[in-house]
N, C-alpha and C positions, 0 to 999 in steps of 0.2 A: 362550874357544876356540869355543864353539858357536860365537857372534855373528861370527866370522870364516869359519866355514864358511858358515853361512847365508848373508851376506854373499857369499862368492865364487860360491855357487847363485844367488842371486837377481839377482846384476848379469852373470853369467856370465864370471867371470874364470876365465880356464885358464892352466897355467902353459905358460911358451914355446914349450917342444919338441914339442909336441902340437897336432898341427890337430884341428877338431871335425867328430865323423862327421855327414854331411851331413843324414841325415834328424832329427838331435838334439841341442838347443843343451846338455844334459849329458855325453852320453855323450862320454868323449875316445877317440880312438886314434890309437895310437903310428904316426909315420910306415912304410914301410916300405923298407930300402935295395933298389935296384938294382944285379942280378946280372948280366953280360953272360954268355948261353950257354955251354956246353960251348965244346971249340975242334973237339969230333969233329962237332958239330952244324952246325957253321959252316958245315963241309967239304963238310958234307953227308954223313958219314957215320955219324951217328948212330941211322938208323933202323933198318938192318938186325940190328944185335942184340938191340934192343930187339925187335922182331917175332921171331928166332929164341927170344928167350927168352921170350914170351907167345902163339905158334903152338903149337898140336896135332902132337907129331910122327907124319909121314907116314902111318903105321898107323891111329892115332886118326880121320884126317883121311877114311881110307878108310871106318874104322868108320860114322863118321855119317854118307859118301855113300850108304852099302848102306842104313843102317836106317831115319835120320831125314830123309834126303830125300825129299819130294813125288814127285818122279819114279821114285823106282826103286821096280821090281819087289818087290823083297824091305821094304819100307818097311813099321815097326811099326806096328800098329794097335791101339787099345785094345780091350781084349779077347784079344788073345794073351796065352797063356801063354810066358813071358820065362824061361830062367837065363841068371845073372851067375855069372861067376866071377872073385874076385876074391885081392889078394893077403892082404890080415890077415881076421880073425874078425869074420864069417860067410865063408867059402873062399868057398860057394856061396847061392846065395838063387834061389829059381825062387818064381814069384806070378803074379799076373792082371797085365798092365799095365792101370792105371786112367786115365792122362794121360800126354802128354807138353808140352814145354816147348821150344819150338825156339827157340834164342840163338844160333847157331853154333856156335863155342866151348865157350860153356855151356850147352849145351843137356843138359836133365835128364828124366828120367822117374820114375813113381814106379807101382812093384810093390807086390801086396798077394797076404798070404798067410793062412792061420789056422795058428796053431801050437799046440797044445795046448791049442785054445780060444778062443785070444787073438788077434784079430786085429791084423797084422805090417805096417807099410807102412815101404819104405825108399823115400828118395828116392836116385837114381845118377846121378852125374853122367860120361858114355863116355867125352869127356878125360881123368877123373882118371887120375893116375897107380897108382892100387890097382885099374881094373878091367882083368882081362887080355882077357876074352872074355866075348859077350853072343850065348845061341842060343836062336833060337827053338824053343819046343817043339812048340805049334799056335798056330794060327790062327783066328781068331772064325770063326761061323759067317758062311756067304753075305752074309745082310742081318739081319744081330745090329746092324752098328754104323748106331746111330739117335745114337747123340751123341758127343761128342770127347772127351769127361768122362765118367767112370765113376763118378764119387764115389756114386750111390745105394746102387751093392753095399756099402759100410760098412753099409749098415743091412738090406740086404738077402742074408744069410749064403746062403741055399737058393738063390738065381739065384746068388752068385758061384761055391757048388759046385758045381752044374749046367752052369754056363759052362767050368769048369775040367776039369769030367771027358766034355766036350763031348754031354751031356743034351740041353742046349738046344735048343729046335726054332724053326725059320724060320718067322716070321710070315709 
């Protein structure tokens, strides 16, 4: 029994049904059949639901021109103080924003808090369907934001409190 495997490895015999993947004279894989399309894609009408069912509805759509766009006035900045209010437990979450993360879509940000000590980051994603509403509370100072990334206040508790209860003073 070996000697016939060995045998089929070493001369490379593969059984019929099976072409050999190109970069490997062992490896085999199974052909794979051909599907002709949907008939709604034929038509050409298969794009539109597929986009209405992975688009932002219009609300959402709004949310991220106000906060996460470059251009607008009202545009997050790291260093705001953020609440979320959302539908399951935590209802509410208000923290520093530390980053954000622009995708369109999915585009995410990530708040941090201390809660009995313990330092809290959630990451939110504004599309989701659990957050209702996102309001600013302040605003960093003037010429606070020196970098787009926040992450030192993890280590740095006395500036993220000071930042938060607007201490901080402009260099």
């Amino acid at each position: 029994m070996f000697a016939r495997a060995s045998r089929r490895i070493c001369t490379g015999l593969r059984p019929m049904s099976t072409t050999a993947y190109p970069f490997s004279k062992t490896a085999i894989v199974q052909p794979t059949r051909w599907a002709p399309p949907p008939e709604a894609v034929m038509k050409g009408k298969g794009v539109m639901p597929f986009l209405q069912k992975h688009l932002p509805p219009p609300e959402k759509q709004e949310m991220l021109r106000k906060y996460f766009s470059r251009q607008s006035r009202n545009c997050l900045r790291p260093g705001s103080v953020v609440s979320v209010v959302m539908e399951q437990a935590p209802t509410m979450f208000t923290g520093i924003l530390l980053s954000i993360r622009r995708r369109g879509p999915a585009t995410s940000f990530i708040l941090r808090n201390v809660v009995q000590r313990t330092g809290v980051e959630m990451q939110i994603f504004p599309c989701s369907p659990l957050v209702k509403d996102i309001r600013v509370e302040k605003l960093p100072p003037k010429r606070f934001q020196l970098r787009a990334k926040l992450f030192y206040l993890r280590e740095a508790p006395e500036k993220m409190s000071a930042l938060a209860s607007g201490k901080l003073k402009d260099r």
